[in-house]
KOLMARDO-94572 format. One record per residue: residue in one letter; x, y, z negated of N, C-alpha, C in turn. Coordinates in Angstrom, 3 decimals, always signed. Layout:
N
r | nc1 | nc2 | nc3 | cac1 | cac2 | cac3 | cc1 | cc2 | cc3
A | X | Y | Z | X | Y | Z | X | Y | Z .
...
//
This chain:
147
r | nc1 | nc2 | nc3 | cac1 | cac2 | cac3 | cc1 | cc2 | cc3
X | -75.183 | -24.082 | -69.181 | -74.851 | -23.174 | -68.087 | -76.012 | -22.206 | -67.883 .
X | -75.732 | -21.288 | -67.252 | -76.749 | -19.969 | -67.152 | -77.372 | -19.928 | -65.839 .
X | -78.682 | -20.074 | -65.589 | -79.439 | -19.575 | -64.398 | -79.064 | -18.773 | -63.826 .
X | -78.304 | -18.931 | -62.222 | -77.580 | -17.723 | -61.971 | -78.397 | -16.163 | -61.822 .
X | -80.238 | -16.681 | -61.626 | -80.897 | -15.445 | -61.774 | -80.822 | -14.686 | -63.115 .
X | -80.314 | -15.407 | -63.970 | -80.052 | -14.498 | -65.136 | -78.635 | -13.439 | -65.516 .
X | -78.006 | -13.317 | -64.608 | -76.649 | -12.882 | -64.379 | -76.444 | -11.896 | -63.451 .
X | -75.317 | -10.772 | -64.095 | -75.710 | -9.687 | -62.845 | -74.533 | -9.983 | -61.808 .
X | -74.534 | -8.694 | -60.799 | -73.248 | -9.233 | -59.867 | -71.772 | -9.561 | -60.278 .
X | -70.764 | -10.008 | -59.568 | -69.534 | -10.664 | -59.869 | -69.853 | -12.299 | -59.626 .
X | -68.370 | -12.660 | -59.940 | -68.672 | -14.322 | -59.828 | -69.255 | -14.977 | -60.988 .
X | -70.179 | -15.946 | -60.097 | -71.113 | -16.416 | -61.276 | -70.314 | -17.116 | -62.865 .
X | -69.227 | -17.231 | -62.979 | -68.687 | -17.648 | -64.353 | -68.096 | -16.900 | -64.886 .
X | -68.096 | -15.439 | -64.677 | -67.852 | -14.637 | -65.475 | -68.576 | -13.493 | -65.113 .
X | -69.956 | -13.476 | -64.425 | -71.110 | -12.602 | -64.312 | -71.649 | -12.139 | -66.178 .
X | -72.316 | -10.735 | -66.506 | -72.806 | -10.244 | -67.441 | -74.232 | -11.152 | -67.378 .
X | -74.513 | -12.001 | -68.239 | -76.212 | -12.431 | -68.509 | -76.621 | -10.938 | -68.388 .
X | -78.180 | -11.207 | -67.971 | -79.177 | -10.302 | -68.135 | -79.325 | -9.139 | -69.200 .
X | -79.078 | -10.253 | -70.717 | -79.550 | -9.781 | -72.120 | -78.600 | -9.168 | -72.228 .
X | -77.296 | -9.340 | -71.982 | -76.398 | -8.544 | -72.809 | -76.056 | -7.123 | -72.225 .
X | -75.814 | -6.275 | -73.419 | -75.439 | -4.703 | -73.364 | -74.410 | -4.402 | -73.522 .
X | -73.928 | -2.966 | -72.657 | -72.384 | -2.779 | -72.710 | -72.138 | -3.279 | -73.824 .
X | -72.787 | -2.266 | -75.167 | -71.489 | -2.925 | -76.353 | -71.205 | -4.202 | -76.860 .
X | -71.778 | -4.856 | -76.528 | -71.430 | -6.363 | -76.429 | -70.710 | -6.642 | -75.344 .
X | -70.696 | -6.436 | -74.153 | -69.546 | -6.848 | -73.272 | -68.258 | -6.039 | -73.830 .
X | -68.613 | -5.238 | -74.057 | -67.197 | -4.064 | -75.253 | -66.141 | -4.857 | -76.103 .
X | -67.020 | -5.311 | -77.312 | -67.099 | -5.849 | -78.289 | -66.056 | -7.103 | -77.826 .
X | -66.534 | -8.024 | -77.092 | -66.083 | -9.107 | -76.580 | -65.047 | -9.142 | -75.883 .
X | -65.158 | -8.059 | -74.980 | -63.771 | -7.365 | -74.133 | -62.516 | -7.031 | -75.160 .
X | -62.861 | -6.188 | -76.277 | -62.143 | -6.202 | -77.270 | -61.315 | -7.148 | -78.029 .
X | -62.621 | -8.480 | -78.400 | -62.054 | -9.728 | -78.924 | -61.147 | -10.743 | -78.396 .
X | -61.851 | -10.520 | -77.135 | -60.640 | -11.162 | -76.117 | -59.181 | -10.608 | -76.143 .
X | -58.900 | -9.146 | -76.063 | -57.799 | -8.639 | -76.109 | -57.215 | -8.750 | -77.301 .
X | -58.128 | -8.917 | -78.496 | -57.155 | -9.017 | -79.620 | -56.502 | -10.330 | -79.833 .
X | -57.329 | -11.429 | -78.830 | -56.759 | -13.097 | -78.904 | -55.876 | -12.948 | -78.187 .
X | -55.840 | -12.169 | -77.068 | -54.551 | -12.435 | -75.974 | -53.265 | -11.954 | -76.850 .
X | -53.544 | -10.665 | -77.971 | -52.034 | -10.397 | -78.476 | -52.152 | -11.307 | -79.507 .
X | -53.103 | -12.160 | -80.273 | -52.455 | -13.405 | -81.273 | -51.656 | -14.661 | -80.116 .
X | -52.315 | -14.897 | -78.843 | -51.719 | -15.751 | -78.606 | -49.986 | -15.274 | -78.270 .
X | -49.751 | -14.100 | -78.046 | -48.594 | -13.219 | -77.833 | -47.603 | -13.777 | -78.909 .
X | -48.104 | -13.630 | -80.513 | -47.603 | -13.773 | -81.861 | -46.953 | -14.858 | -82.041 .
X | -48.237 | -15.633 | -81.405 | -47.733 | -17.106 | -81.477 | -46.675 | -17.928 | -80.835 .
X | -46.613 | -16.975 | -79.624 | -45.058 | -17.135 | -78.743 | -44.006 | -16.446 | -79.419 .
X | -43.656 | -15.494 | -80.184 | -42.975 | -14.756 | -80.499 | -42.665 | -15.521 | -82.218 .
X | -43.505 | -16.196 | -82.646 | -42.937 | -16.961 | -83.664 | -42.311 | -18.322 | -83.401 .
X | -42.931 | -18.531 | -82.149 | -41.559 | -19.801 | -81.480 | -40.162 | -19.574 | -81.196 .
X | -40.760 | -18.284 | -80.724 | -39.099 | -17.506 | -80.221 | -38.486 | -17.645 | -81.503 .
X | -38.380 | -17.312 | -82.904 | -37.966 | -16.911 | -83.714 | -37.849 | -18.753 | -84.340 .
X | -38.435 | -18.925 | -84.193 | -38.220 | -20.964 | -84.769 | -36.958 | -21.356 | -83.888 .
X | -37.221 | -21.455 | -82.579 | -35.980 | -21.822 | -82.057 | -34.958 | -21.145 | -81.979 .
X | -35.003 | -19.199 | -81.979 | -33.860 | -18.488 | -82.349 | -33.044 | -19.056 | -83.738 .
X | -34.005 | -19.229 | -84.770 | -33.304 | -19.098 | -86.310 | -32.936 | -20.451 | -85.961 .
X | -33.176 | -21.878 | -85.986 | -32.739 | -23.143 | -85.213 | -31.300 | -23.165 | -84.815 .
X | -31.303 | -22.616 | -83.277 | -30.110 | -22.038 | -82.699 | -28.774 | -21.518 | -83.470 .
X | -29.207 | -20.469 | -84.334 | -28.531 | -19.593 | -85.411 | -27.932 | -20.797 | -85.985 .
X | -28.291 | -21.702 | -87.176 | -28.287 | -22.226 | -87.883 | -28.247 | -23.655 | -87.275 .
X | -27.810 | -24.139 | -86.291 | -26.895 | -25.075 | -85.820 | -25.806 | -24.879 | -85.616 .
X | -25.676 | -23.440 | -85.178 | -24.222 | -22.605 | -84.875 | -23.013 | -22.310 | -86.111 .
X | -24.034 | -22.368 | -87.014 | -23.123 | -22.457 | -88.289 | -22.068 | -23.800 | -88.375 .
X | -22.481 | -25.174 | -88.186 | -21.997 | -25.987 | -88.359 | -20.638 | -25.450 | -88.062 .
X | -20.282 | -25.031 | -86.457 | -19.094 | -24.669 | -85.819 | -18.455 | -23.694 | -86.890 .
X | -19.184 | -22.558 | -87.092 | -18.311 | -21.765 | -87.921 | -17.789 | -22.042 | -88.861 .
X | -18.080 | -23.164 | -89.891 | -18.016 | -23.831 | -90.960 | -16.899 | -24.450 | -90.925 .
X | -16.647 | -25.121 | -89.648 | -15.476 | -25.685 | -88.727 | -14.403 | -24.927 | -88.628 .
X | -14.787 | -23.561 | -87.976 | -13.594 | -22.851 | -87.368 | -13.112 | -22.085 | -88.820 .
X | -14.009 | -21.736 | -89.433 | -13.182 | -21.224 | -90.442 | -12.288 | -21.964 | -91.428 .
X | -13.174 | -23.087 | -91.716 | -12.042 | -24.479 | -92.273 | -10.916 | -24.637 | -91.660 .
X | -10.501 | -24.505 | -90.193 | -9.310 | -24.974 | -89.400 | -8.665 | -23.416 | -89.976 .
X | -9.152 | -22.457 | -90.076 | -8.371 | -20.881 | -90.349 | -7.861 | -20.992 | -91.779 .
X | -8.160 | -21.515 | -92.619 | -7.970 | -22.151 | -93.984 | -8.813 | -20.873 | -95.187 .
X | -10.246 | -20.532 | -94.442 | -11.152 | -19.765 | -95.300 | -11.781 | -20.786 | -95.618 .
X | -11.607 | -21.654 | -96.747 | -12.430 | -22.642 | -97.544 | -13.656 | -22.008 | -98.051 .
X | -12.900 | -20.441 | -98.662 | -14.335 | -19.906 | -99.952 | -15.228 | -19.865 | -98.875 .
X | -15.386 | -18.836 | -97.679 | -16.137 | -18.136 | -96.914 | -17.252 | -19.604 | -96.458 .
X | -16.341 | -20.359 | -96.032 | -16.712 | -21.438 | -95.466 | -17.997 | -22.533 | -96.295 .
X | -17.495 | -22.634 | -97.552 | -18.192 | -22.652 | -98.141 | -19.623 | -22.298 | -98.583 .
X | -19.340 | -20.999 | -98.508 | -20.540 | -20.040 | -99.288 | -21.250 | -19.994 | -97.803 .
X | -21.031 | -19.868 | -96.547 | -21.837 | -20.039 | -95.416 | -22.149 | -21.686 | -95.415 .
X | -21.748 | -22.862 | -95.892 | -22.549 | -24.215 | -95.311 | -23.545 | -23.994 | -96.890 .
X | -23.000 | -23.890 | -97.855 | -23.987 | -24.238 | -99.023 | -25.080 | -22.919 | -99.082 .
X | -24.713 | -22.100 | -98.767 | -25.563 | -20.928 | -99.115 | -26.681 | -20.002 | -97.506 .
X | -25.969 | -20.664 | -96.468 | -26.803 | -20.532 | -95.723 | -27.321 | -21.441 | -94.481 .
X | -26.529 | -22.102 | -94.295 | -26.726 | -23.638 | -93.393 | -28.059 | -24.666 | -94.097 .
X | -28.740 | -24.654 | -92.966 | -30.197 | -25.205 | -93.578 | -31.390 | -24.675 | -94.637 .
X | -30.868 | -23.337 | -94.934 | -32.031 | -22.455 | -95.804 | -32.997 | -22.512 | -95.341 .
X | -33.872 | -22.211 | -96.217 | -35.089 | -21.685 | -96.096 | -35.281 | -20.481 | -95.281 .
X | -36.374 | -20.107 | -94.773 | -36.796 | -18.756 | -94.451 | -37.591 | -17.846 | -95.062 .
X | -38.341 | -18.614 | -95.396 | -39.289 | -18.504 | -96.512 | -39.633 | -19.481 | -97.524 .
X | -39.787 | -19.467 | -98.898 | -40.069 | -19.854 | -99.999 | -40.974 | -21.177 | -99.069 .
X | -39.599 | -22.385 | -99.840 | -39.766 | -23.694 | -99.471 | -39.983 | -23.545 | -97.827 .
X | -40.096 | -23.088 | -97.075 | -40.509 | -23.221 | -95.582 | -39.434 | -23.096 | -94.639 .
X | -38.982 | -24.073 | -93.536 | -38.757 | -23.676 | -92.198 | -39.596 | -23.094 | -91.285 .
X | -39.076 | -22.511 | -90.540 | -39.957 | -22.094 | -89.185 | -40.537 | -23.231 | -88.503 .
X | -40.656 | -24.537 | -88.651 | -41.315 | -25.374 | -88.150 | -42.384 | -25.080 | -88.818 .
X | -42.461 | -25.054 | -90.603 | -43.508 | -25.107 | -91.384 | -44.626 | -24.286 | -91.140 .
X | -43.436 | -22.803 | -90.790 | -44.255 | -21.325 | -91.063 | -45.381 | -21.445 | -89.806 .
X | -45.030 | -22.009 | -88.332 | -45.163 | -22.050 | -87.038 | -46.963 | -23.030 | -87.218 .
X | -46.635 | -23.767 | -87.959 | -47.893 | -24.734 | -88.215 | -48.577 | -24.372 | -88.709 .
X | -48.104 | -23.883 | -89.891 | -49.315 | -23.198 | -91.287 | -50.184 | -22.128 | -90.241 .
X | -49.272 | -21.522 | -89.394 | -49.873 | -20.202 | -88.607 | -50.842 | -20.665 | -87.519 .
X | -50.525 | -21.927 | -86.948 | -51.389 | -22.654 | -85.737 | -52.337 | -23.426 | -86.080 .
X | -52.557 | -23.992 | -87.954 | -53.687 | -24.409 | -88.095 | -54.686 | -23.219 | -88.777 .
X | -53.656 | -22.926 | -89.082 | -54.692 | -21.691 | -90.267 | -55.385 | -20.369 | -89.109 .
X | -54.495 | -19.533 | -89.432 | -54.718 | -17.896 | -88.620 | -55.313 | -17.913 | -86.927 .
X | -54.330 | -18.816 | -86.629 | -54.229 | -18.875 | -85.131 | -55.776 | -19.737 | -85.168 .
X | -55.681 | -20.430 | -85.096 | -57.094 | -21.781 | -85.075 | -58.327 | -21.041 | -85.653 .
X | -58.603 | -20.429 | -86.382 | -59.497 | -19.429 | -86.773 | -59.952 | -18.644 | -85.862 .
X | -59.003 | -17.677 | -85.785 | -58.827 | -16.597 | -84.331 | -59.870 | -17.614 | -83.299 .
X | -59.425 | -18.457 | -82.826 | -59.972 | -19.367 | -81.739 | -61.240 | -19.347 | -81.521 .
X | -61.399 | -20.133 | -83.005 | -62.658 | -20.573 | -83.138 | -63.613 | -19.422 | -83.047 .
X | -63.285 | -18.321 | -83.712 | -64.238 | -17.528 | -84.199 | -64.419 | -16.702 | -82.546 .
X | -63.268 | -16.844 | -81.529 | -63.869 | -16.129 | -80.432 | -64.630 | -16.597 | -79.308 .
X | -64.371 | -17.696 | -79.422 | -65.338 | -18.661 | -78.769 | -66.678 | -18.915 | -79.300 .
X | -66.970 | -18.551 | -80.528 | -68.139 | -18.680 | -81.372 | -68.691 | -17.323 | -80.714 .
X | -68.156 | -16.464 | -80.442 | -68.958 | -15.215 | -80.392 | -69.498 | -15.522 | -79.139 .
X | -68.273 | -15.283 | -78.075 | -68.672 | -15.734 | -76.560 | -69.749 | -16.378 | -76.369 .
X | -69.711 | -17.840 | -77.076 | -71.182 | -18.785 | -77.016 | -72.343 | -17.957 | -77.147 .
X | -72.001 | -17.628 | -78.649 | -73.642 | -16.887 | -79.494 | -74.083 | -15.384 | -78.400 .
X | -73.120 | -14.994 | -78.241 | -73.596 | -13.873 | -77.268 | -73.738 | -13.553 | -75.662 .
X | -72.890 | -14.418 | -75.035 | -72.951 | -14.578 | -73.689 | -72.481 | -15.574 | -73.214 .
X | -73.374 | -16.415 | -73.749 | -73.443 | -18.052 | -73.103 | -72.299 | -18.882 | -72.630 .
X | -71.077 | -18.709 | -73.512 | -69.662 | -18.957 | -73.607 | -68.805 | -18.204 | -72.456 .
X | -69.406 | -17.323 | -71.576 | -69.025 | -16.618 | -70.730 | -67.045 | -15.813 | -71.048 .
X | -66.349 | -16.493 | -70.584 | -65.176 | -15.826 | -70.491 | -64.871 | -14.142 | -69.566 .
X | -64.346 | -13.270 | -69.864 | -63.799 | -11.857 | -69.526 | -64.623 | -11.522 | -68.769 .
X | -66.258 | -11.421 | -69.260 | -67.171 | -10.485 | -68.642 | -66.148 | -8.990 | -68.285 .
X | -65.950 | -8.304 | -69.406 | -65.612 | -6.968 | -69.443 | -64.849 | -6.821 | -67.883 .
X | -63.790 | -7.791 | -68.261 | -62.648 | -7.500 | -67.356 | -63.388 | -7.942 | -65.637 .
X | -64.376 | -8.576 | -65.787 | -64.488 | -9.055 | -64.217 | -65.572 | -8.288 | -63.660 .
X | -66.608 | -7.420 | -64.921 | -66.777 | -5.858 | -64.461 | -65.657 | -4.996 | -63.979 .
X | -64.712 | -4.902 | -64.424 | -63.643 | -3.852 | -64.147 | -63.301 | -3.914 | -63.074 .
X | -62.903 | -5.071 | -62.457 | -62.266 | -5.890 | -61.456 | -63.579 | -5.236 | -60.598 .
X | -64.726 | -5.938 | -60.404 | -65.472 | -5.098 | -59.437 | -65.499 | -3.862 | -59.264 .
X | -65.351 | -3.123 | -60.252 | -65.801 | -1.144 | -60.384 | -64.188 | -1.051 | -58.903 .
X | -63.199 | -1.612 | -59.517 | -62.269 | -1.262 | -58.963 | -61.429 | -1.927 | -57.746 .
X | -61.759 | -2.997 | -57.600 | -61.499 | -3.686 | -56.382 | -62.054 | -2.601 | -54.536 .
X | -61.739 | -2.990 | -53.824 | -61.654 | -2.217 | -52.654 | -62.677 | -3.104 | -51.887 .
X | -63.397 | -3.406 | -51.387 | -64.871 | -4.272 | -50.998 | -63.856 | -4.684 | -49.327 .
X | -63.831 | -5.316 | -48.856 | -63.003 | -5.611 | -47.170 | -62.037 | -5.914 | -47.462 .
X | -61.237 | -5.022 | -48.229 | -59.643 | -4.930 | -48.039 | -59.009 | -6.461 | -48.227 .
X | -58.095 | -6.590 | -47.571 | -57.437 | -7.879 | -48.404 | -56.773 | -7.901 | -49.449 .
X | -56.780 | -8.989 | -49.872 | -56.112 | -8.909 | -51.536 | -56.587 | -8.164 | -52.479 .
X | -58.709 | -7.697 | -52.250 | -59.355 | -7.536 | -53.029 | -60.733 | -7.924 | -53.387 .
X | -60.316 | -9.607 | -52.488 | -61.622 | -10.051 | -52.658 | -62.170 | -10.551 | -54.263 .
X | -63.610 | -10.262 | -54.165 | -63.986 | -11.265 | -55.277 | -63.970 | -12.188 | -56.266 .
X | -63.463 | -13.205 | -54.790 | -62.940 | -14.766 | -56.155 | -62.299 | -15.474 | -54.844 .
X | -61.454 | -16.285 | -55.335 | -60.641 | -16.924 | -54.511 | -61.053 | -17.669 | -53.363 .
//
């Protein structure tokens, strides 16, 4: 933890240390924003696991209804040719979802929390809790400080 004399104003857990310079609060402000849109990705490839899921349970029925209509071929060529496919070469979206949360995603992580540490003493959204002061209203309600 950081000597709070080493920290400028704002609340002390997301105060600027002493040492560090805008472009490092920049920099970091940046990195942060680029984790907030991976963690974005990472919702949006769930969406798409349980969309394609969804999809492709729904087939069963169609497989059904068209059998009762007496489209055998159609019926067919939708359970063998697309019921339970792939999405990608050998992969479900369970697979793709993992490969992405140990690999890319878990990286991402690591590597922004590595910076945070190495550069401002694991300090979370300096940038932003500068901003928040420049622009907050000092009295007003519903612009205090910290909770």
């Amino acid at each position: 933890m950081l000597d709070p004399e080493q920290s400028t104003a704002g609340d002390e857990g997301h105060a600027r240390p002493v040492w560090l310079d805008d472009a490092s609060v920049e920099a970091l402000g940046e990195l942060s924003k680029a984790l907030e849109t991976i963690h974005r990705v990472r919702g949006h490839l769930y969406s798409v696991h349980q969309l394609v899921g969804g999809a492709d349970l729904t087939l069963d029925r169609v497989v059904k209804l068209l059998r009762e209509a007496g489209h055998d071929e159609v019926a067919d060529r939708v359970e063998h040719e697309l019921l339970g496919r792939n999405v990608l070469p050998g992969r479900w979206t369970f697979q793709v979802v993992e490969e992405f949360d140990d690999g890319y995603y878990a990286a991402f992580q690591e590597i922004e929390r590595y910076a945070r540490k190495k550069l401002a003493g694991g300090r979370r959204h300096i940038f932003e809790a500068e901003m928040k002061e420049r622009r907050r209203t000092h009295g007003m309600p519903g612009h205090e400080a910290t909770p």
